[in-house]
C-alpha positions in Angstrom: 101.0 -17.6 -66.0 101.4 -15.6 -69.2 100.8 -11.6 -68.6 98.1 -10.6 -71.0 97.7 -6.8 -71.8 93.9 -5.3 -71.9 92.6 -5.3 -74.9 89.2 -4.8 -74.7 87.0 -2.2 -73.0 85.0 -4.4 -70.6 88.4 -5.6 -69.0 89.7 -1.9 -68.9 86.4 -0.7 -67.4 86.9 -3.8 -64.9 90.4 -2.8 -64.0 89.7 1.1 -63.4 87.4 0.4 -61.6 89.0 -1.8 -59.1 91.6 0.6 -58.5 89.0 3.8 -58.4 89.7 3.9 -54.2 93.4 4.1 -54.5 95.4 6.5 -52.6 97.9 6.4 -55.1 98.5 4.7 -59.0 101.9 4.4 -60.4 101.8 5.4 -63.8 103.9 5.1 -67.1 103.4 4.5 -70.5 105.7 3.2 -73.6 105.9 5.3 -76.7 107.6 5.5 -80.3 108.2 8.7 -81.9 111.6 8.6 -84.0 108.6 9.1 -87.2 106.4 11.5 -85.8 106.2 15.1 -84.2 104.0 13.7 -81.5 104.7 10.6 -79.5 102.6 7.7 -80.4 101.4 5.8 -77.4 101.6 1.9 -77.5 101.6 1.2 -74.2 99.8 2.6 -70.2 101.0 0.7 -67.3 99.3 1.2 -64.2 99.6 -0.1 -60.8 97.3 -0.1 -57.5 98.6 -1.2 -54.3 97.1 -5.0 -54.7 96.6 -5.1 -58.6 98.4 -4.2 -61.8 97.7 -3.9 -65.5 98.9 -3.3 -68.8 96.8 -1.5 -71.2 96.8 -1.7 -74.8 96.1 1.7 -76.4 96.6 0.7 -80.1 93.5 -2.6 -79.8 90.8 -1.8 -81.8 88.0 0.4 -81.0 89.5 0.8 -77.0 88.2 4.0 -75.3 90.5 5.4 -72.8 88.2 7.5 -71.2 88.2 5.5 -67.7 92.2 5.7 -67.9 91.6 9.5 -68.1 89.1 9.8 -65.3 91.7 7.9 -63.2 94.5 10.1 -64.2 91.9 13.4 -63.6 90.6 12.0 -60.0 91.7 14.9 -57.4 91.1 11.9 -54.8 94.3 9.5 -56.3 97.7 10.4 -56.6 99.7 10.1 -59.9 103.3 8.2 -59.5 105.6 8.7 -62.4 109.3 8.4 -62.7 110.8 11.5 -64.3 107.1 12.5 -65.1 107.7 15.3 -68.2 107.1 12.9 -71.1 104.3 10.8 -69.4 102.6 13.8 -68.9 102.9 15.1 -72.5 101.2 12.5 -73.5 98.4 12.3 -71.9 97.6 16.2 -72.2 97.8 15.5 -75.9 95.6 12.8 -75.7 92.8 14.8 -73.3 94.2 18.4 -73.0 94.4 18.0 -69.5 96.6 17.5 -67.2 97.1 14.5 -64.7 96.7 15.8 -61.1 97.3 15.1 -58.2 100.9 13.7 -59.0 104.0 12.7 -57.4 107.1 12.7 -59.9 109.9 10.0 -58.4 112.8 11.9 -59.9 111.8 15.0 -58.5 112.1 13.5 -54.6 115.1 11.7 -55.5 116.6 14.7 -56.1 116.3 15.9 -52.5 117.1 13.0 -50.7 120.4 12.2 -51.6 120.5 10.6 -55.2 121.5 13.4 -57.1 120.3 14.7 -60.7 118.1 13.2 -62.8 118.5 10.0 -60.8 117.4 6.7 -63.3 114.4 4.4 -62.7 116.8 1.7 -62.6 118.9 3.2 -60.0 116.1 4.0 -57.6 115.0 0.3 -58.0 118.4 -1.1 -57.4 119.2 1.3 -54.0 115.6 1.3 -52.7 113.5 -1.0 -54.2 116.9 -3.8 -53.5 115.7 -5.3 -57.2 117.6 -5.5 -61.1 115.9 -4.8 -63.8 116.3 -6.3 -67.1 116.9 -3.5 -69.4 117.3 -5.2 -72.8 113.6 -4.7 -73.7 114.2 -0.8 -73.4 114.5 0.2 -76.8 112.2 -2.6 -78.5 109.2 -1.3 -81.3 106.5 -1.1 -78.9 104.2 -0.6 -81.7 104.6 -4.3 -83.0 101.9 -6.9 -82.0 102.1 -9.5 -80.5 105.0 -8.2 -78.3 106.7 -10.9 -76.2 106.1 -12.0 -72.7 109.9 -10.4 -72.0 108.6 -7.4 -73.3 105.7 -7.2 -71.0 107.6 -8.1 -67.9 109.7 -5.1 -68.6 107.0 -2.7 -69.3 105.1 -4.0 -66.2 108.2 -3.6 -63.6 108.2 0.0 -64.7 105.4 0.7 -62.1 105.6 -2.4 -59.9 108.7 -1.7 -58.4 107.5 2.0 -58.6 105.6 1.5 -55.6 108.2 0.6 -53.1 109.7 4.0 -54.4 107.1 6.0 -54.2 105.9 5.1 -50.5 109.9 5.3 -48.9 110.5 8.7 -50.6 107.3 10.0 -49.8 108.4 9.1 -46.1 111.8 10.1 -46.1 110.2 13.7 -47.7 107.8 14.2 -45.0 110.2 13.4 -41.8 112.1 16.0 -43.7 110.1 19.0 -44.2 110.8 18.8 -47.9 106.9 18.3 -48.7 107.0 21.8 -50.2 109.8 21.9 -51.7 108.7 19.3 -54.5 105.3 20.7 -54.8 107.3 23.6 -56.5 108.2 21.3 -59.0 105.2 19.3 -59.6 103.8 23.0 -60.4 106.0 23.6 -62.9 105.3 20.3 -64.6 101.3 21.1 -64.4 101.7 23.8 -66.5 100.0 22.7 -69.8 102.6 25.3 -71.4 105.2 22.9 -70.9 103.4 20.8 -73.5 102.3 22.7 -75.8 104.4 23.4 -79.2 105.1 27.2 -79.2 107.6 27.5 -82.4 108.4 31.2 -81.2 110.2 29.4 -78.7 111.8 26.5 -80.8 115.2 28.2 -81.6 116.0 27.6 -77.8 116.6 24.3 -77.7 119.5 24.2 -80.7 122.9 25.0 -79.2 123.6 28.0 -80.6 127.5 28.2 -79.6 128.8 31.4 -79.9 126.3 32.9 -82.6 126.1 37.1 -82.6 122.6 38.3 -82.1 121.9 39.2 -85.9 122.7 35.2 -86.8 120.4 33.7 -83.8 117.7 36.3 -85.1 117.5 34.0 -88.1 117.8 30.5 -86.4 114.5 32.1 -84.7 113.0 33.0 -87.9 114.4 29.5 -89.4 113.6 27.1 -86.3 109.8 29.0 -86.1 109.3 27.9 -89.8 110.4 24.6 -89.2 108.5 23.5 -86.0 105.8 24.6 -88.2 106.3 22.5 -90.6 107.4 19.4 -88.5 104.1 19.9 -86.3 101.4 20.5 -89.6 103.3 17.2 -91.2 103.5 14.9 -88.4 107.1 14.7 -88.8 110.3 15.1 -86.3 112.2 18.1 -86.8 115.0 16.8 -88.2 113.3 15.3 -90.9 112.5 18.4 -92.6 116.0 20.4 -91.4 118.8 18.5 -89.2 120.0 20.9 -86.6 123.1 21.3 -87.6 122.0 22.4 -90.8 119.8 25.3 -89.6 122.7 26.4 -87.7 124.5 26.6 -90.7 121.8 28.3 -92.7 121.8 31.2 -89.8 125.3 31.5 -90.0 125.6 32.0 -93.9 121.9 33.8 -94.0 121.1 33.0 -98.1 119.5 35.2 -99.7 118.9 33.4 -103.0 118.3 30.1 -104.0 121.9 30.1 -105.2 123.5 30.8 -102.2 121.4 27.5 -100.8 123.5 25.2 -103.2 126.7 26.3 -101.9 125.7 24.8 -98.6 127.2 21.2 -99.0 125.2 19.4 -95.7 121.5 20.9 -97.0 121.1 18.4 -100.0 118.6 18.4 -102.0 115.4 20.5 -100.9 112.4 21.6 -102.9 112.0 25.2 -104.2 109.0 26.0 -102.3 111.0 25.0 -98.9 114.2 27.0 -100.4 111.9 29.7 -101.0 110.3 29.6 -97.6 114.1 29.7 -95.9 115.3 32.6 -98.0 111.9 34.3 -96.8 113.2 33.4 -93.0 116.3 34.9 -93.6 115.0 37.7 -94.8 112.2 38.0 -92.2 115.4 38.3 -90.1 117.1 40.5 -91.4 114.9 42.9 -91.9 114.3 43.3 -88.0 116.1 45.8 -86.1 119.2 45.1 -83.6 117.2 46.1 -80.8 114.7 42.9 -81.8 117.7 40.6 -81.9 117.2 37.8 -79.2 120.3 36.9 -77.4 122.2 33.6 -75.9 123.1 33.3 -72.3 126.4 33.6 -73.4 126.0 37.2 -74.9 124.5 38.6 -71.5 126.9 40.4 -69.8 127.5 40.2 -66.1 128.3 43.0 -63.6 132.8 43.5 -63.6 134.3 41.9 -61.0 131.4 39.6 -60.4 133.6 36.1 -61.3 135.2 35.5 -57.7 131.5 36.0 -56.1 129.8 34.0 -58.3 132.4 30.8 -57.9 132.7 31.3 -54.3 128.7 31.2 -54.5 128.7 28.0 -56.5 130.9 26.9 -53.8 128.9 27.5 -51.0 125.9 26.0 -52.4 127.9 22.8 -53.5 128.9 22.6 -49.9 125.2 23.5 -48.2 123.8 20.8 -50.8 126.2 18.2 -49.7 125.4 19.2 -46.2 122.0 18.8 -46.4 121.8 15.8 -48.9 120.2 17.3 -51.6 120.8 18.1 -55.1 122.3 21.3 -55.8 119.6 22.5 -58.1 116.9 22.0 -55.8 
């Protein structure tokens, strides 16, 4: 029988409502966002323990208001798998965040699977299943999309289930309950999702830059999350990365000294004259306002031996206990 996504809001108000008295959804979405700042949703999958749906965010005139009230019921927990970008969404869309939840990749992590363990991997060691990964990277934006296409999006929390309820076992026999509720704290925090361009420059890989040169990859990154976030835009289609890094290493201080800089190309004058103004923001700040990299911090003399025969230890107490070292 051919899987047909809801499009309309009597089915969706149908569907949330059938699931209303579950213990627990599984939850996860489908998204573009190589042209935007923000992802754009195109796809919620959501599964019950009888029933399952996929849900069509870009039909016409479709409220997802029930969606949120599921996602928002203290009463049902929220499954995802590797949770952070799921989540993002949804607090974009209602400026709240889904709770209770239960994020797959967090409990993998202590019992036994190791970092960042994939969907795909948990399916194929606990769920016993394959899945068909060529529809991964399809435009989920286009309509109609193809029964393949569905079948994909739809094993995403099908298969979930099975996940969910051994880990959630495994965890509790454990006495690891508490141990993930750390986690799924951290990824409640609405501050997690929201764009703070103070804090932009720190997810460039700054190499070995001095403090002066990182105070204007601050100045320059600020500027350009700015600009990314008012134009809808991803960052590196205003300034590639690389670039910026370059810019704080050379610090121009005229528009002259931007044309020297091979890999910039061709930019406007006002967005020249808003980088010179970044570089000069930059400079002008004392030494003692300079941020600084990990790799600047200095550690205590002598501390080297210590700190591998630390990292030993705890390589050799995670292995011990079957859990990832992080955790």
């Amino acid at each position: 029988m051919p899987m047909t996504p809801i499009t309309t809001q009597k089915e969706l108000a149908a569907f949330c409502k059938a699931v209303a008295q579950e213990e627990f959804l599984t939850v996860d979405t489908e998204f573009i966002r190589e042209r935007t700042y923000y992802p754009r949703l195109c796809l919620i999958q959501i599964a019950g323990s009888e029933t399952s749906a996929i849900i069509d965010p870009l039909a016409k005139d479709i409220d997802l208001t029930p969606v949120m009230e599921l996602l928002h019921n203290p009463k049902i927990v929220k499954v995802f798998h590797a949770a952070r970008q799921d989540i993002e969404i949804f607090y974009l869309l209602s400026k709240k965040i889904p709770a209770p939840i239960f994020d797959t990749q967090v409990a993998a992590a202590v019992c036994g699977f190791g970092e960042s363990a994939s969907y795909e991997t948990l399916v194929n060691k606990i769920a016993g299943k394959e899945i068909d990964k060529s529809s991964r990277f399809t435009d989920w934006s286009a309509r109609p999309l193809s029964e393949k296409q569905l079948s994909y999006a739809l094993s995403d929390v099908t298969h979930l289930r099975v996940i969910y309820e051994k880990l959630k076992d495994k965890i509790e026999k454990a006495g690891r309950t508490t141990w993930i509720a750390e986690e799924h704290v951290y990824l409640s925090d609405p501050a997690l999702y929201d764009a703070n361009p103070d804090e932009a420059w720190k997810r460039l890989r700054v190499g070995n830059l001095r403090p002066k040169h990182l105070a204007v990859l601050r100045e320059l990154a600020r500027w350009r999350e700015q600009e990314a976030i008012k134009h809808d835009v991803p960052r590196g289609r205003i300034i590639k990365d690389d670039v910026l890094i370059e810019l704080a290493l050379s610090a121009p201080r005229k528009e002259a000294d931007l044309s020297r800089i091979r890999s910039i190309g061709n930019i406007s004058s006002s967005r020249a004259a808003a980088i010179i103004a970044c570089v000069e923001a930059a400079l002008a700040l004392p030494a003692s306002d300079y941020p600084q990299s990990e790799k600047h911090r200095k550690l205590p003399m002598n501390i080297t031996g210590a700190l591998a025969m630390l990292q030993l230890l705890l390589k050799v107490s995670a292995d011990k206990h079957d859990v990832s070292a992080s955790m």
